[in-house]
C-alpha positions in Angstrom: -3.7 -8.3 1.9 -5.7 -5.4 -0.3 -4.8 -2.1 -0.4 -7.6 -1.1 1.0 -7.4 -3.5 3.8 -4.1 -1.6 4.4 -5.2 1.7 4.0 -8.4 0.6 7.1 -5.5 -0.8 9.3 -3.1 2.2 9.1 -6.4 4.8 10.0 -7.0 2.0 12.9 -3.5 2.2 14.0 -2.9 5.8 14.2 -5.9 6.5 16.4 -4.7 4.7 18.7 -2.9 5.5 22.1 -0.3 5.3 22.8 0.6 5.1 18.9 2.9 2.3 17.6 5.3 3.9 15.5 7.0 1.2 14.2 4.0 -0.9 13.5 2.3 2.2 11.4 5.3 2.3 9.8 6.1 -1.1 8.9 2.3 -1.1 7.5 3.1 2.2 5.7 5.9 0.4 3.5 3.5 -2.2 2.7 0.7 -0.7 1.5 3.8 1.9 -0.6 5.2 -1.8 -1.8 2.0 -2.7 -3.1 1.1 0.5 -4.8 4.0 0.0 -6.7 3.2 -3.6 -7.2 0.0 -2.5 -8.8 1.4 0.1 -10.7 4.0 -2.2 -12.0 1.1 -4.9 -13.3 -0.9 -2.2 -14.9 2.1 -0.9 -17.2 2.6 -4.5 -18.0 -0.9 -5.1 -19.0 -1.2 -2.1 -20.8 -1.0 -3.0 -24.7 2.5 -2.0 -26.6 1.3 1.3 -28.7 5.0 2.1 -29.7 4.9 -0.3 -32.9 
């Protein structure tokens, strides 16, 4: 699933009523687990400029 797929679910979610809190949250630590994900990848494909 794409971040931004997260990101469309999580606005979805929290207009609804009555508001699922464990479901928006579960989603929440998702889209944070991917974030990092992505960060993680982009270090890694950044080129060594130490040397």
């Amino acid at each position: 699933m794409e971040h931004a797929d997260l990101d469309a679910m999580i606005d979805r979610l929290a207009e609804q009523s009555p508001l699922d809190e464990l479901a928006l949250q579960r989603l929440k630590k998702r889209r944070l687990a991917l974030r990092d994900m992505i960060a993680r990848l982009e270090v890694n494909a950044e080129p060594d400029d130490r040397a």
